[in-house]
N, C-alpha and C positions, 0 to 999 in steps of 0.2 A: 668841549662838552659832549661831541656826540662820541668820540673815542671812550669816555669815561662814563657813557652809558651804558654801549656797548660790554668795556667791561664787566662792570656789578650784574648785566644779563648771562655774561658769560661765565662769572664766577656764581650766579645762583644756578647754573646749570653743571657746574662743575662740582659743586657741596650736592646735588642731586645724585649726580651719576658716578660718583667717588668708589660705592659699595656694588654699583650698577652689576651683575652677572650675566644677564640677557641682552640681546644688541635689538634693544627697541629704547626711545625716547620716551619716559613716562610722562602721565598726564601731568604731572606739576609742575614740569618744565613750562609746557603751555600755559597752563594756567596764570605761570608767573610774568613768563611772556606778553599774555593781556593783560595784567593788571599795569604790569610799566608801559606798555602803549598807551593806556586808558589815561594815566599820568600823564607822561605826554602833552597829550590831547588840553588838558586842561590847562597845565602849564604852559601852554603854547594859543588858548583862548583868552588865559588872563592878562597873557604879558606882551601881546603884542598890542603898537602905538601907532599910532597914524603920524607916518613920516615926518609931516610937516613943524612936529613937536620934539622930532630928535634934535638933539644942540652938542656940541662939539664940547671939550673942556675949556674953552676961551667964550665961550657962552655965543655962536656963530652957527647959524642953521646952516644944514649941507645945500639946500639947494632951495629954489621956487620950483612949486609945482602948480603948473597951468593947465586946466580938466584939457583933456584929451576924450573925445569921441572914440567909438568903436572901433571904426574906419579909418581915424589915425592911426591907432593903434596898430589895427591891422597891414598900415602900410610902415610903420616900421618897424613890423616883423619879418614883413620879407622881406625889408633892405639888409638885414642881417646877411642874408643870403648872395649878396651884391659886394660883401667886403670881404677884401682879398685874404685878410687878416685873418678872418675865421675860418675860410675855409681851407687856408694853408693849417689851422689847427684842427680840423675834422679829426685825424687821423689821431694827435694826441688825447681828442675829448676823447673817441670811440675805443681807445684802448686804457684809460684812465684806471678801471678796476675788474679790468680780464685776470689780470695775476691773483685777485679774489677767488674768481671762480674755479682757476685751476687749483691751486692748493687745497680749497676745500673740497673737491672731489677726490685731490687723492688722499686726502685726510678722512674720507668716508670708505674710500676703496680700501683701507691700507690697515686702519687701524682700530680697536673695540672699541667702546663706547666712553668707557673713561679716559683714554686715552685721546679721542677725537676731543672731549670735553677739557684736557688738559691742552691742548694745542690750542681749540679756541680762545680760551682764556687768557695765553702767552701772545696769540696771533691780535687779542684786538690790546692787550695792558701792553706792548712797545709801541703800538700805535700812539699813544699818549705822548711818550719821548721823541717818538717821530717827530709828531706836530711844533713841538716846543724846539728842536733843533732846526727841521728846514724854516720854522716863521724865524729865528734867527738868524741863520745864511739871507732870509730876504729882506732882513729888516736891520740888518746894524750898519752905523754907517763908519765901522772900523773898517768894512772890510773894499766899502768904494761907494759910488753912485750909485743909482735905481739901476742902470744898465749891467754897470759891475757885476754887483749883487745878484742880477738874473745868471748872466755868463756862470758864474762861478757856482751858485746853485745848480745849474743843467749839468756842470761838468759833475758834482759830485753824485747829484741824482742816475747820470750815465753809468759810474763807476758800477755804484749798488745795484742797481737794475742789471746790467748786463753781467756781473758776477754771480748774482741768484739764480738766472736764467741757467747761465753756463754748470753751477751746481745741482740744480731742478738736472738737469740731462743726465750729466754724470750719475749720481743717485737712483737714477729710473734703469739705468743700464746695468746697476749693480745688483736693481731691487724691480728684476723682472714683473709684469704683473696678471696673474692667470685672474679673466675676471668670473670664470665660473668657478674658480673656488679662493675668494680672497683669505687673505690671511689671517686678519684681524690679531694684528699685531699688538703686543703690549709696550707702555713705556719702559720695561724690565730686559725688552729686548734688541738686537745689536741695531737694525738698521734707524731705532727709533731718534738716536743721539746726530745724524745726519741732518733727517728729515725736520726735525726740532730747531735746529741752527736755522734750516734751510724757512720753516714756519717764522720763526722771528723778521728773517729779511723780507721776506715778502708782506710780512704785515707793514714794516716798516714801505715796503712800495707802492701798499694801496694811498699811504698818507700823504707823501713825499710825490709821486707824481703826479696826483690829480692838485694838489696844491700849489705844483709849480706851472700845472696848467691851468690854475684859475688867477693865479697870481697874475700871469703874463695877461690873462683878458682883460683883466683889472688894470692894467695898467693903461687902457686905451682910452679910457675916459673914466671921469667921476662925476659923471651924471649917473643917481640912483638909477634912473629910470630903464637908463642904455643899461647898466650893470642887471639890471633883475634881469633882462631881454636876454643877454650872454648868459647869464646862471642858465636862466629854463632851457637854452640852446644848448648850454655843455650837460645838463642832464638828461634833458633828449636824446641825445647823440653815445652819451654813457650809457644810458640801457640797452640801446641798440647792440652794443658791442657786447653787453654781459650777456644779452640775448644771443648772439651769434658763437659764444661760446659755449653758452648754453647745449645749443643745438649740435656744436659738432660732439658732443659726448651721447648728448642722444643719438646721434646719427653711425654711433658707434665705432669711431676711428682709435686710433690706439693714442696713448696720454702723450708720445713721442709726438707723434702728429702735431694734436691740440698743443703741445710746448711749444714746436717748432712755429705754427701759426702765429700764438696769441705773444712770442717771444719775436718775433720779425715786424709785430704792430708795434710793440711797444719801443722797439730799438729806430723804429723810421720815424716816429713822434716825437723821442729825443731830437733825432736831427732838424724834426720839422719845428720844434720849440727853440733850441739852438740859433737857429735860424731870423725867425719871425721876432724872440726875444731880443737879438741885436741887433735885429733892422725896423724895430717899431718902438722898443721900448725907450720913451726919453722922462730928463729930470723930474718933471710936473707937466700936468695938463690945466692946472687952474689958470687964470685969464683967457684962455682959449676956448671957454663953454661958455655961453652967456648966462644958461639956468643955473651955472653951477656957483656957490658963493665962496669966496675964498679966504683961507681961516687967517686972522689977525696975526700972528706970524709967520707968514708966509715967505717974507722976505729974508728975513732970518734963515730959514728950511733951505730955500730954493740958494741962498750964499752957500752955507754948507755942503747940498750936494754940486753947487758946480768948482769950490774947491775939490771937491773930492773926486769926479771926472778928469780933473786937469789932473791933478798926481796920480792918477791912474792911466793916462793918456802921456804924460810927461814919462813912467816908468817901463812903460812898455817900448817908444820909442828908444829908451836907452839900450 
């Protein structure tokens, strides 16, 4: 949903700025801008439910919720802080959608204005495909267990991630960048057909890595309550890092630099998801939460993935 919002923002800025001549942002962009926030906003006051009314498709409520005080609350927030678990994943939350921010600085530095609007447009419509491929590698149970399925997800996320990276370099070496007189490139011209591939994969990494990052937090419990507590901590932790990349192009270093930075967080996050993925992630967590209720075939599920552990543990040792 938020990929294909995204989008339609992206493609009414892109019908805006088609004929664009001058490299400024017109007001109808914005305009258009508020009016889908303003949407939003409503669509997200009518449609949300009080938990206790979500129900499963087996007709099985997700959990019991017990009022909780302030001062609970507050103390299991900062137990968050006390597991090993998250904060061997700091590094992954905090670099989650840096490769955001680089690409669209030099999609500002680099290129006119329809041109930047045709990249945005490409960078968030693969996002969509992203989404519907990695929840695939994490969700079918052709290809093994919950653990499997993380393992082999990390690997292919590795692959993309640190291919892009490596192309981001290359590209920059060939497509020096004077920033007192940018180029403002057109799609008509040579370097534009690099940069574009290179646009695609990276959008494809804002999807794919933070979803293999939220994936993994998710898989530590299925208490709502613990899961909202991990969301706000891995978007905390995410702005932080968009902030810090923020800052080093304010602070003026060269886009080599900021690559080689925000490409060295994201390649240790791999390892550190790698990691904590194989050493934490197991079949189910249900009977193990006392709030948490567990759905009427569960037994069924839980057969399923631990045949599918054992022929993936039986094929490896071969």
């Amino acid at each position: 949903m938020d990929d294909t919002q995204c989008t339609l923002a992206s493609l009414a800025a892109f019908v805006i700025n088609l004929h664009a001549s001058i490299l400024q942002v017109p007001l109808a962009v914005y305009i258009v801008y508020v009016c889908l926030m303003c949407m939003g906003f409503f669509v997200a006051l009518l449609g949300i439910v009080p938990p206790s009314t979500v129900r499963r498709s087996d007709g099985t409520a997700l959990a019991h919720y017990p009022h909780k005080g302030f001062w609970m609350e507050l103390k299991a927030q900062r137990q968050l802080l006390t597991d090993w678990r998250l904060l061997a994943l700091f590094i992954p939350m905090f670099a989650s959608e840096v490769a955001q921010i680089v690409i669209s600085t030099l999609n500002s530095l680099y290129f006119n204005i329809r041109t930047r609007s045709l990249n945005s447009l490409t960078f968030n419509l693969i996002q969509i495909f992203a989404s519907l491929g990695i929840g695939f590698l994490l969700d079918s149970q052709k290809i093994g267990g919950r653990r499997t399925r993380g393992f082999v997800s990390t690997a292919v996320v590795s692959v993309i991630v640190i291919a892009e990276w490596i192309g981001l370099v290359v590209w920059l070496y060939k497509n020096p960048l004077d920033p007192l007189s940018p180029p403002e490139l057109d799609w008509k011209d040579g370097p534009f057909g690099g940069f574009f591939v290179l646009n695609l994969m990276f959008g494809m990494n804002v999807v794919i890595y933070q979803v293999l990052m939220q994936w993994i937090l998710s898989s530590f419990t299925n208490d709502p309550e613990q899961l909202a507590r991990f969301s706000g901590m891995a978007k905390g932790v995410l702005a932080g890092g968009e902030a810090t990349s923020f800052g080093m192009d304010a602070a003026g270093l060269s886009q080599l630099k900021v690559v080689a930075y925000n490409f060295t967080l994201q390649a240790f996050g791999l390892l550190c998801m790698a990691f904590v993925g194989w050493k934490c992630v197991t079949a189910t967590n249900y009977r193990l939460e006392p709030i948490v209720i567990s759905p009427s075939n569960l037994e069924a599920r839980e057969k399923s993935d631990l045949i599918n552990e054992s022929e993936t543990r039986s094929s490896e040792s071969q």
